[in-house]
C-alpha positions as CSV (number, residue, x, y, z in Angstrom):
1,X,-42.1,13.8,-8.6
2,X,-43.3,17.2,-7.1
3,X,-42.9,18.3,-10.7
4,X,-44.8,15.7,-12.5
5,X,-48.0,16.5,-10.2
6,X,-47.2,20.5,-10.9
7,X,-47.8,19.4,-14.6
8,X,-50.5,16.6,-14.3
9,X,-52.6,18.8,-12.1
10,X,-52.5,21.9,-14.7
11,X,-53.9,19.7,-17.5
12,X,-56.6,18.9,-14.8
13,X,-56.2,15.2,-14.4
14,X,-56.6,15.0,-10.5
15,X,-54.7,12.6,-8.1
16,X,-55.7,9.6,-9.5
17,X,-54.3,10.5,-13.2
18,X,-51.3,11.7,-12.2
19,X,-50.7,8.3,-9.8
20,X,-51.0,6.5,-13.0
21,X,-48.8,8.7,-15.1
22,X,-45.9,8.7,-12.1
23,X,-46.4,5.2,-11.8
24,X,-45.9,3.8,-15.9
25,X,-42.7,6.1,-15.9
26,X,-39.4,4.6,-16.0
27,X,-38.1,6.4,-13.0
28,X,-40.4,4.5,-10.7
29,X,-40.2,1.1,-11.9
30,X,-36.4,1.3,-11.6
31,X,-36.5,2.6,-7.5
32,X,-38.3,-0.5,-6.7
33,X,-36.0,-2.4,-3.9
34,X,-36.4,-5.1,-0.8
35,X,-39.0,-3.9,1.7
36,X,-39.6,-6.9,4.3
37,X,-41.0,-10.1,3.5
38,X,-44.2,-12.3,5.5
39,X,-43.5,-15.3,7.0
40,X,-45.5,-18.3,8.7
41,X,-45.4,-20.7,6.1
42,X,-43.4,-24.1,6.7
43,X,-42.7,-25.2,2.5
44,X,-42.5,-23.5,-0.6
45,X,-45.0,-20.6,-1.2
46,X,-46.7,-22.0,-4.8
47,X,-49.3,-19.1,-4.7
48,X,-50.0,-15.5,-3.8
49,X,-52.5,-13.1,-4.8
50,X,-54.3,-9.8,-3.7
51,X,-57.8,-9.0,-2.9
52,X,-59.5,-6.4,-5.4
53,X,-59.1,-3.4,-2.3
54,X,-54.7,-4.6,-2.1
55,X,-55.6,-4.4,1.6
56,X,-55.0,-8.5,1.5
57,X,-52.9,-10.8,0.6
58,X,-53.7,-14.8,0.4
59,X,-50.7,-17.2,0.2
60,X,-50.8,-21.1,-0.4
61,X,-48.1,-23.5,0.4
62,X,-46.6,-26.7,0.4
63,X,-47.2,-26.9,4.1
64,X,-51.1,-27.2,2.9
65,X,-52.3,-24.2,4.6
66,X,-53.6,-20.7,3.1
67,X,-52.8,-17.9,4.9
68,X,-54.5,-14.2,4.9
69,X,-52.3,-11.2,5.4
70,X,-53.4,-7.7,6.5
71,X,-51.3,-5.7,4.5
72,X,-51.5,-2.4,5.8
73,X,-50.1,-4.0,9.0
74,X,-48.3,-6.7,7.5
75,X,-49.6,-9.3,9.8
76,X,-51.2,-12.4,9.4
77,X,-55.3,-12.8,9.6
78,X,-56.4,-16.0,9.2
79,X,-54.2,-19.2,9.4
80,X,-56.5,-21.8,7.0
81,X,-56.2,-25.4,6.8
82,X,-59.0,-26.6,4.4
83,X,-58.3,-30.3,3.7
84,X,-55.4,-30.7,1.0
85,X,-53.1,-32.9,1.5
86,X,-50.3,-32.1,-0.4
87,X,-48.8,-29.0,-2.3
88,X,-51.5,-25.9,-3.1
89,X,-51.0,-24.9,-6.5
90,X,-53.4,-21.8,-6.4
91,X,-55.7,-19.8,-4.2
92,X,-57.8,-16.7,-4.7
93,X,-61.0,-14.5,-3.0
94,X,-64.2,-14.8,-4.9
95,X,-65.2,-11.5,-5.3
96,X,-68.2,-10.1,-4.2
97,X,-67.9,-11.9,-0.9
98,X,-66.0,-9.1,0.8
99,X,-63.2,-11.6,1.0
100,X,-65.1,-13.9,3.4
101,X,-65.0,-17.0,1.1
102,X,-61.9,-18.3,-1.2
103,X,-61.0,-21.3,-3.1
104,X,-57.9,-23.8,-3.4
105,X,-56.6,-26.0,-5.4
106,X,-53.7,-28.6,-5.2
107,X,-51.5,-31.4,-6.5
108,X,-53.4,-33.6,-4.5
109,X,-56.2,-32.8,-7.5
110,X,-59.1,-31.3,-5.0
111,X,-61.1,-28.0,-5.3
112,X,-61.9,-26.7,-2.2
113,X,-64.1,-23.6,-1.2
114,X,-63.6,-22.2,2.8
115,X,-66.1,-19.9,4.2
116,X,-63.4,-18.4,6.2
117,X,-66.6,-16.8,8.4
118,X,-68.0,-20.5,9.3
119,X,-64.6,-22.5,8.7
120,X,-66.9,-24.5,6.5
121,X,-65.5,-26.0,3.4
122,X,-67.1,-27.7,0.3
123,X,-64.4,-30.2,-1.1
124,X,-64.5,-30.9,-5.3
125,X,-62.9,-34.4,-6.2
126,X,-63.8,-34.1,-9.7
127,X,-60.8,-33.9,-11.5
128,X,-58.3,-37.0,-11.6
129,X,-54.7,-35.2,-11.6
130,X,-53.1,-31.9,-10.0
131,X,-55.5,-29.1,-10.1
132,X,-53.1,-26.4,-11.0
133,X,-54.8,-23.0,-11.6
134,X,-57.9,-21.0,-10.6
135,X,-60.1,-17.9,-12.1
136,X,-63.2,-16.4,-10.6
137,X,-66.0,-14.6,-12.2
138,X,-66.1,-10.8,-11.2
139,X,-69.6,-10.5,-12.2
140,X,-70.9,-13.9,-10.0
141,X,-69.2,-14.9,-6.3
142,X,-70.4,-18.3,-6.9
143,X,-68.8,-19.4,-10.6
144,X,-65.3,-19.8,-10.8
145,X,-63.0,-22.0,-13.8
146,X,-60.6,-24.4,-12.8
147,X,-57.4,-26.4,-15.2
148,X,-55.8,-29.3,-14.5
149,X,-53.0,-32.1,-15.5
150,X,-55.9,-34.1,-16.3
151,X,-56.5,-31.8,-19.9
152,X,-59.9,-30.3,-18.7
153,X,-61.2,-27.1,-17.6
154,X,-63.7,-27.3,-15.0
155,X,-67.0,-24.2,-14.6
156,X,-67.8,-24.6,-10.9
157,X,-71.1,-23.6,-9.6
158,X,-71.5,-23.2,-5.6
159,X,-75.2,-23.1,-6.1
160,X,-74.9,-26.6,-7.8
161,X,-75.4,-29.8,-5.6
162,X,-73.4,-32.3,-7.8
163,X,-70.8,-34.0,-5.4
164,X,-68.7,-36.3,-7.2
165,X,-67.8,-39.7,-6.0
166,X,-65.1,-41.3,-8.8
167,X,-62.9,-38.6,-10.0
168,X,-61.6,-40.8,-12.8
169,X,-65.3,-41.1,-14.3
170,X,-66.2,-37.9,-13.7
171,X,-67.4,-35.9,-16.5
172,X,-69.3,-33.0,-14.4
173,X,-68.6,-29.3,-15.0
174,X,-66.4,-29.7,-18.4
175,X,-66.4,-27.0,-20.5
176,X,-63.1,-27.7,-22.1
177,X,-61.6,-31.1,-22.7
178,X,-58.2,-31.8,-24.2
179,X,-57.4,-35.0,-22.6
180,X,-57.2,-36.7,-26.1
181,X,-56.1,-33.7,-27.7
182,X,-57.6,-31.5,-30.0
183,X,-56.6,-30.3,-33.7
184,X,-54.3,-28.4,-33.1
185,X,-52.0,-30.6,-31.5
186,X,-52.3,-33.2,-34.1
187,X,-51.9,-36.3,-31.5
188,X,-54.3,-38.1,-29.1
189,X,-52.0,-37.6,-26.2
190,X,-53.9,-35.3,-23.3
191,X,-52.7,-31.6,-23.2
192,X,-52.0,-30.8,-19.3
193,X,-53.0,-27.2,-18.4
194,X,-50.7,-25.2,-16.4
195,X,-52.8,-21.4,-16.5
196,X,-56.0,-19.6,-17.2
197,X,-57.0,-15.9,-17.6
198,X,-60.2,-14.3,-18.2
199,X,-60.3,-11.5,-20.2
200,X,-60.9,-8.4,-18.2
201,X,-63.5,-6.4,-20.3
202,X,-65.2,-9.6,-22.1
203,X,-65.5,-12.4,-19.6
204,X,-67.1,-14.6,-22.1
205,X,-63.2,-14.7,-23.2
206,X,-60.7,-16.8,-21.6
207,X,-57.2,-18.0,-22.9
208,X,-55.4,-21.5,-21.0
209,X,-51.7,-22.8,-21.6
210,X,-50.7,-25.9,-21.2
211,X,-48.2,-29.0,-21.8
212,X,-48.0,-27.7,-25.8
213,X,-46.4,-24.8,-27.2
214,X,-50.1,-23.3,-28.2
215,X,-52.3,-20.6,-26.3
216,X,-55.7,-21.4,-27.1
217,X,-58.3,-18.5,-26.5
218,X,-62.0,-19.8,-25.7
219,X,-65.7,-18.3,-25.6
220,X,-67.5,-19.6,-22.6
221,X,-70.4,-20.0,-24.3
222,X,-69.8,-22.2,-26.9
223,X,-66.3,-24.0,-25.9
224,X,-66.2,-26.9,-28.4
225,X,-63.5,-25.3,-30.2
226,X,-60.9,-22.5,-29.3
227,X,-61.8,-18.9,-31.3
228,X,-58.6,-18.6,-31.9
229,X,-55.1,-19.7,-30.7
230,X,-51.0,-18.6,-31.2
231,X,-47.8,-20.4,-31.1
232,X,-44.6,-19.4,-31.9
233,X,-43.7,-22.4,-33.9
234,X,-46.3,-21.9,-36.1
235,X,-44.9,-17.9,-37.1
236,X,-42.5,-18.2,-40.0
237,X,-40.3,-15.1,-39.5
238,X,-39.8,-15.0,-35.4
239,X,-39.7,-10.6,-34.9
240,X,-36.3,-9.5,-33.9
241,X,-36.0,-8.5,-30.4
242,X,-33.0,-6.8,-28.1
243,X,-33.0,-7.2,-24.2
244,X,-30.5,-4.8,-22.0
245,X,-28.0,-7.6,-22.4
246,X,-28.9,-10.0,-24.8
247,X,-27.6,-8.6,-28.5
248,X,-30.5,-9.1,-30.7
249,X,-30.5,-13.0,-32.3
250,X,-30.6,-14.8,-35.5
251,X,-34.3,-15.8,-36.1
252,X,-33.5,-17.8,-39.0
253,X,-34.0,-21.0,-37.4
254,X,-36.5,-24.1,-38.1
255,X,-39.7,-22.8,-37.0
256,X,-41.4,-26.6,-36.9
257,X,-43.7,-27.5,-34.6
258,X,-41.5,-30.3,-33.2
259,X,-39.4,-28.9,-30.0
260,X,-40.6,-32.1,-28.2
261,X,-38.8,-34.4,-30.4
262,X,-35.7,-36.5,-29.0
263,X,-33.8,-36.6,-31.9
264,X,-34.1,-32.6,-33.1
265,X,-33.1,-31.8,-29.2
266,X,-30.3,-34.1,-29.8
267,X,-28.9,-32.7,-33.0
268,X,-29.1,-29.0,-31.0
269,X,-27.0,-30.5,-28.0
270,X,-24.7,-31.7,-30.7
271,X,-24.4,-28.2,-32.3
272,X,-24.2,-26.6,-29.4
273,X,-21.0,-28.8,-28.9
274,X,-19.3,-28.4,-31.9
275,X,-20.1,-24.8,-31.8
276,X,-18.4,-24.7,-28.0
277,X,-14.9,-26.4,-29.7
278,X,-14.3,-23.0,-31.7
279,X,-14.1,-20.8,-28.9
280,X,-13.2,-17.2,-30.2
281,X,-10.1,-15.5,-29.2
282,X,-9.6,-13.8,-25.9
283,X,-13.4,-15.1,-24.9
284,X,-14.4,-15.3,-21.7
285,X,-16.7,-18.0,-20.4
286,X,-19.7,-15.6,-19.3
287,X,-19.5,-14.1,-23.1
288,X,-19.2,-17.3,-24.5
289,X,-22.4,-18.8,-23.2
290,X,-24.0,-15.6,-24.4
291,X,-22.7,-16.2,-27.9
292,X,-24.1,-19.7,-27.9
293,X,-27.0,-18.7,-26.2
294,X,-27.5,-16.2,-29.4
295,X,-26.6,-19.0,-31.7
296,X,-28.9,-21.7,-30.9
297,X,-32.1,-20.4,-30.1
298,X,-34.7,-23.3,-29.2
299,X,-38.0,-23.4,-30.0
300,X,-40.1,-23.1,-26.9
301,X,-41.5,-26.6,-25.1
302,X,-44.3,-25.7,-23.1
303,X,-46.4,-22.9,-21.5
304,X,-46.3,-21.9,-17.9
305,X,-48.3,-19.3,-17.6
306,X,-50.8,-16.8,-19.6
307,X,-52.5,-13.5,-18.5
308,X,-54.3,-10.5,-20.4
309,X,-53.5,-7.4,-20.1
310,X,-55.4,-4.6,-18.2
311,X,-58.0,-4.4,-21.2
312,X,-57.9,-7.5,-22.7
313,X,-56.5,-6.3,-26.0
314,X,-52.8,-8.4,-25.1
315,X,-52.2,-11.4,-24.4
316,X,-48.7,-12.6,-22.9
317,X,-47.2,-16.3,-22.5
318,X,-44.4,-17.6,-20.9
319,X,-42.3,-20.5,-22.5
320,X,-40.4,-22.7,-20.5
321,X,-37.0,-24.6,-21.9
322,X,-33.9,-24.3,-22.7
323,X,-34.4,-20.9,-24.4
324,X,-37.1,-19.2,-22.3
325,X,-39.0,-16.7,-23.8
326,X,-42.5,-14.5,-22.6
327,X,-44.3,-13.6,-26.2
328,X,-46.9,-10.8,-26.6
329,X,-49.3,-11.2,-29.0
330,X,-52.8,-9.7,-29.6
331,X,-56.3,-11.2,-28.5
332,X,-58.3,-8.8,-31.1
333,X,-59.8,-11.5,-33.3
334,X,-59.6,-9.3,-36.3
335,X,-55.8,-9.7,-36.5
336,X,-56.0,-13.3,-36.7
337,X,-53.6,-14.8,-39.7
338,X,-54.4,-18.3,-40.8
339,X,-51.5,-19.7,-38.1
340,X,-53.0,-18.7,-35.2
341,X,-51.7,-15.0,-34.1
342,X,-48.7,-13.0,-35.3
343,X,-46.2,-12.3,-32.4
344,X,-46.2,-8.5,-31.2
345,X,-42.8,-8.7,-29.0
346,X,-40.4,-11.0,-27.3
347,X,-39.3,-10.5,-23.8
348,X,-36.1,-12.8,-23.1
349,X,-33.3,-13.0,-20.2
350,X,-34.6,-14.9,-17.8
351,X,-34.2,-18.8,-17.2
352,X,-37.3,-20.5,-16.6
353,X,-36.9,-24.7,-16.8
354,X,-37.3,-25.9,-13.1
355,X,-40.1,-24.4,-11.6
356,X,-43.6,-23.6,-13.0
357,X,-43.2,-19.5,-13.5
358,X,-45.7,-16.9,-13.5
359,X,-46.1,-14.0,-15.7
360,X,-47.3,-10.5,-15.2
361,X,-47.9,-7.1,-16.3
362,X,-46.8,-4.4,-14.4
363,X,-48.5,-0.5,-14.6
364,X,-51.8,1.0,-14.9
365,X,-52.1,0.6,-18.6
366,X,-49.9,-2.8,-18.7
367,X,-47.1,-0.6,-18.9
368,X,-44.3,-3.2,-18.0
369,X,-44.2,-6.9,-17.9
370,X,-42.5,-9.0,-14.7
371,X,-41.6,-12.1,-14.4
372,X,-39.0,-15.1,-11.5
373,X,-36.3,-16.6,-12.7
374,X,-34.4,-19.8,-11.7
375,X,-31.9,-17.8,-10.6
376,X,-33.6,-16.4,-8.3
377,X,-34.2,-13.0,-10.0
378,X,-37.2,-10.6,-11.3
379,X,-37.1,-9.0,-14.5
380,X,-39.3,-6.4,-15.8
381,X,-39.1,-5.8,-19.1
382,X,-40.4,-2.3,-20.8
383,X,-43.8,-3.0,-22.8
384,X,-44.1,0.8,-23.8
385,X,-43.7,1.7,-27.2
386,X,-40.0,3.5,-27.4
387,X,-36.5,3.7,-26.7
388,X,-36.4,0.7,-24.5
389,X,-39.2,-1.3,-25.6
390,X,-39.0,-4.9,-25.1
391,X,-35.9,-4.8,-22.7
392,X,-35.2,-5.2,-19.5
393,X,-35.2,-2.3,-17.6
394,X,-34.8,-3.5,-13.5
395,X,-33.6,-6.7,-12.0
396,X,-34.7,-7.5,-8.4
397,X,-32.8,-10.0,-6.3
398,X,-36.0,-12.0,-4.9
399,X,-35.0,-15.4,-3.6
400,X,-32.1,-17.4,-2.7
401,X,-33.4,-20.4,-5.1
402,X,-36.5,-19.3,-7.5
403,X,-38.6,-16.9,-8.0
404,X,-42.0,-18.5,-9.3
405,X,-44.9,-15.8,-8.0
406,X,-44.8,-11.9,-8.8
407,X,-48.2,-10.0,-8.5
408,X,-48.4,-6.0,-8.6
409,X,-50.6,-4.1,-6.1
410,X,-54.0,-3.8,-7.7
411,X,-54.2,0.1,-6.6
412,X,-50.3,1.1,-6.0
413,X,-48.2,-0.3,-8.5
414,X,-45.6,1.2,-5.8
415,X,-45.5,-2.1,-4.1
416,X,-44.5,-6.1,-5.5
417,X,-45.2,-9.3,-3.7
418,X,-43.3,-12.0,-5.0
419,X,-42.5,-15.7,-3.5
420,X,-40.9,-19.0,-4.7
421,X,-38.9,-21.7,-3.2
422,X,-38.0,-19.6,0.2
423,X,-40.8,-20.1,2.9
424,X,-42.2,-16.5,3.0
425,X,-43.6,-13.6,0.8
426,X,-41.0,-10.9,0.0
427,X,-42.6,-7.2,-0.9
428,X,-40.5,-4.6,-3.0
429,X,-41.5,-0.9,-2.9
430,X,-41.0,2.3,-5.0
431,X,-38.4,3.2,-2.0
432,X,-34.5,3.9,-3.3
433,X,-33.3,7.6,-3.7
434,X,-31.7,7.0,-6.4
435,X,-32.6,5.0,-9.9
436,X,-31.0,1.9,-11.5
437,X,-29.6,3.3,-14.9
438,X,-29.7,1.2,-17.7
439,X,-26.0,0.8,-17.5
440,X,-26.6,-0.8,-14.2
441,X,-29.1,-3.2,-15.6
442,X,-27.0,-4.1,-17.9
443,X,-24.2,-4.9,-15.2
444,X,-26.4,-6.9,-13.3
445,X,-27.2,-9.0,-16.4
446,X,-24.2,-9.6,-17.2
447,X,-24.0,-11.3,-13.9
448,X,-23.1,-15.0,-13.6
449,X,-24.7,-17.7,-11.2
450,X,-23.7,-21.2,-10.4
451,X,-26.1,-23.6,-12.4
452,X,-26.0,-27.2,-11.9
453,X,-26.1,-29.2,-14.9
454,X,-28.7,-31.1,-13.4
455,X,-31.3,-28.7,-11.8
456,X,-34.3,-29.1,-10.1
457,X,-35.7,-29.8,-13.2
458,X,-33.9,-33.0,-13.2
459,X,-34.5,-34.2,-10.2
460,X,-38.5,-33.3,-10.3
461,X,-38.5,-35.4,-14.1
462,X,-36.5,-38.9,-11.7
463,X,-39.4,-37.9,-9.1
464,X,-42.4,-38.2,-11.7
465,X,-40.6,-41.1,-13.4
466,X,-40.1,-42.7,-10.6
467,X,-44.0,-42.2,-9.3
468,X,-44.9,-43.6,-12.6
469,X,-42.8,-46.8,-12.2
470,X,-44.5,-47.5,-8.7
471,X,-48.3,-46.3,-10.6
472,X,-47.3,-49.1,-12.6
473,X,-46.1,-51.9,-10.3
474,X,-42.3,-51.7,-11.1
475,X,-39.8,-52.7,-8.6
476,X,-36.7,-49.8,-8.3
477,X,-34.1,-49.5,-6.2
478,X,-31.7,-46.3,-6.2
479,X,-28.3,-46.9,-6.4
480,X,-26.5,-44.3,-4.8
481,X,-22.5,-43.1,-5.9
482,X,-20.3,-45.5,-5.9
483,X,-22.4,-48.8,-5.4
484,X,-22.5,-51.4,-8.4
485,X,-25.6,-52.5,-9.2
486,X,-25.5,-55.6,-8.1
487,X,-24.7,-54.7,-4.8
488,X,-26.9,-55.1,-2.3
489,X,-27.5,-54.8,1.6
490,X,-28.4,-58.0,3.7
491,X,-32.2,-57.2,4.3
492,X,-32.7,-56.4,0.7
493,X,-32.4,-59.9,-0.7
494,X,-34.6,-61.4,-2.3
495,X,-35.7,-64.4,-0.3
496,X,-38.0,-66.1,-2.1
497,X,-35.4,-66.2,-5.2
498,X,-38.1,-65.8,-7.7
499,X,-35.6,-63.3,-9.8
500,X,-37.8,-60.6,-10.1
501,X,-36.2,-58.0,-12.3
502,X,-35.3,-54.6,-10.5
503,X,-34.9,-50.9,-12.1
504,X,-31.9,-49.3,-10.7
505,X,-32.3,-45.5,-10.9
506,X,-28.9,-43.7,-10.0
């Protein structure tokens, strides 16, 4: 290091420079380890983010509160409770305010602003499902977007007096509306939308993701119809791409928009059984589920999150299913194609199917790109042009379940907050004497966890089904291990013998 700012500081750069030089080099991404962690927080932390200084820290959980940190004393400021009443999806400063005022959103599908000053909150029931992601306006404290389950996104205005009463009717603040679809997605059903970025340099720009497999990139001013949009289904020659440990796969596989349908997923499963029988000599079970994995490469389901890059000239998505992948792709209009936008690089390893994940870059100039795992891990992949582009260059154990939130120091990429299913804020820091070699990387790839075949993202699909049967009147019961399902206890039974029929969910 003393080296680098011997060199740096001859070319005349100054401090700043050669921070930013230090900090996009390999070296330093691969001395990141544990630090301490923040806690307070009583569920799941769904949300973190830092203020534009990196001097704070606001955190959201399922315990409904927001919490402020002060992290150059890692201690907590303000302990918020602003009216949700169930799980907070997002929360973030408006800018401009010097982080007095913030807003929130949550499953429970209100958008709230707190004057953390006054404690005085304005409450927003205009959309009609979970209220999943947030993005304010640099420029104005008072505008901020907002996307929902519901298929909209929402341009709030705290200067506006519009209160809505019936959220279900309420067609306020819509700038985009998917909830019957759009063209692209060639059905009527709505789109929900999981993330939203603005573009850094032109925030006329923003790009959402959603319940589809397309990234649709929007003009503010004129929002009828996206300016452009990518999905990888729609590339016909996916680009080949190597990770540390993941040998680089065959791409020539059905490309059709149609990794939603039941019967294509059922003729993979089947292939993916056959292809298990001929197990190859001397195989062990790690390197077989690599092979497989290799073999059958699905196309991605949904998106879980988007963000640009530093400059807005990049644009990365992350994929969730069975085959997780984050694509790269550009948001320069000029290198549109006629099916949406040509894929620049594919950034695969981790597992991302439970939990809704973030994605982020990493570096002064986007240098790296980081993402949680459902194993409880963070990757950062290299997203330099080079030796080790594309690949995973450091894996971070950051949770005991799943890692769902990583966001970089805005200032010193030195430091990494990440959270997810644990009940506190973990921070990494550019602190080990020695590096992680690639050859250690690659080790800790390799590495094997226990999966259930079921998953949380089984048990949260029997949750929403079940919430739909009640939405819709229908008697369930669950049958537990064991028990027949026409047993039943004493108090259960049906008195009045008018033989209404009963869903038995095991």
């Amino acid at each position: 290091l003393r080296d680098a700012y011997k060199r740096h500081w001859i070319v005349g750069e100054g401090l700043r420079g050669v921070n930013r030089r230090i900090s996009a080099n390999l070296s330093f991404v691969q001395r990141y380890e544990y630090s301490t962690y923040l806690k307070g927080h009583r569920g799941c932390v769904n949300t973190i983010l830092w203020n534009s200084n990196g001097d704070k820290l606001i955190s959201g959980s399922d315990d409904c509160k927001l919490f402020i940190w002060d992290m150059v004393y890692r201690k907590k400021l303000f302990e918020l409770s602003p009216g949700h009443t169930s799980n907070v999806f997002c929360a973030t400063f408006l800018p401009l305010t010097q982080d007095s005022q913030v807003v929130s959103c949550a499953a429970d599908s209100k958008v709230i602003h707190t004057d953390i000053s006054t404690t005085q909150t304005t409450v927003f029931n205009c959309n009609s499902s979970m209220v999943n992601k947030l993005a304010a306006d640099n420029t104005c404290p008072s505008i901020f977007l907002s996307c929902g389950d519901d298929g909209t996104v929402r341009r709030f205005d705290l200067r506006d007096n519009h209160r809505c009463h019936s959220a279900s009717s309420c067609e306020a603040h819509i700038i985009v509306d998917l909830q019957q679809g759009d063209e692209l997605s060639g059905d009527q059903d709505s789109i929900g939308i999981n993330s939203i970025s603005r573009n850094p340099i032109n925030y006329n720009h923003f790009v959402i993701g959603g319940s589809d497999s397309f990234a649709r990139i929007y003009d503010i001013r004129a929002c009828n119809k996206p300016i452009d949009h990518f999905s990888p289904s729609s590339q016909a020659n996916k680009p080949t791409t190597t990770t540390a440990a993941t040998p680089t796969p065959d791409q020539n596989t059905d490309t059709n928009n149609d990794s939603a349908n039941t019967e294509s997923q059922m003729d993979e499963d089947s292939a993916t059984s056959s292809s298990s029988s001929s197990q190859e000599p001397n195989e062990t079970a790690a390197s077989r589920r690599r092979r497989l994995r290799r073999e059958f490469i699905r196309t991605p389901q949904h998106i879980t999150s988007v963000v640009y890059n530093y400059n807005g000239s990049e644009i990365i998505a992350s994929y969730s299913g069975h085959e997780p992948a984050i694509y790269s792709f550009s948001s320069n209009l000029s290198h549109s194609t006629e099916h949406g936008q040509k894929i620049n690089k594919t950034f695969i390893g981790h597992l991302n199917s439970r939990t809704v994940k973030e994605v982020n870059f990493l570096g002064p100039k986007s240098d790296y790109v980081i993402s949680g795992s459902d194993d409880g891990r963070i990757f950062i992949w290299s997203n330099r042009v080079g030796k080790y582009s594309s690949q995973v260059v450091q894996v971070l154990e950051g949770d005991e379940h799943v890692v769902n939130c990583v966001q970089p120091h805005p200032l010193n990429y030195g430091v990494l907050a990440t959270s997810g299913i644990e009940k506190n804020v973990k921070l990494f820091e550019v602190m080990a004497e020695e590096r992680k070699t690639m050859g250690e990387v690659e080790e800790s790839m390799k590495e094997e966890r226990e999966e259930s075949n079921f998953g949380m993202g089984g048990v949260n699909a029997l949750l929403a089904a079940m919430l739909r049967m009640r939405e819709q009147g229908i008697d369930f019961r669950v049958q537990m291990p064991g028990q027949r399902e026409g047993d039943e206890d004493e108090d259960d039974d049906d008195e009045d013998g008018d033989g209404d029929e009963r869903c038995y969910v095991n």
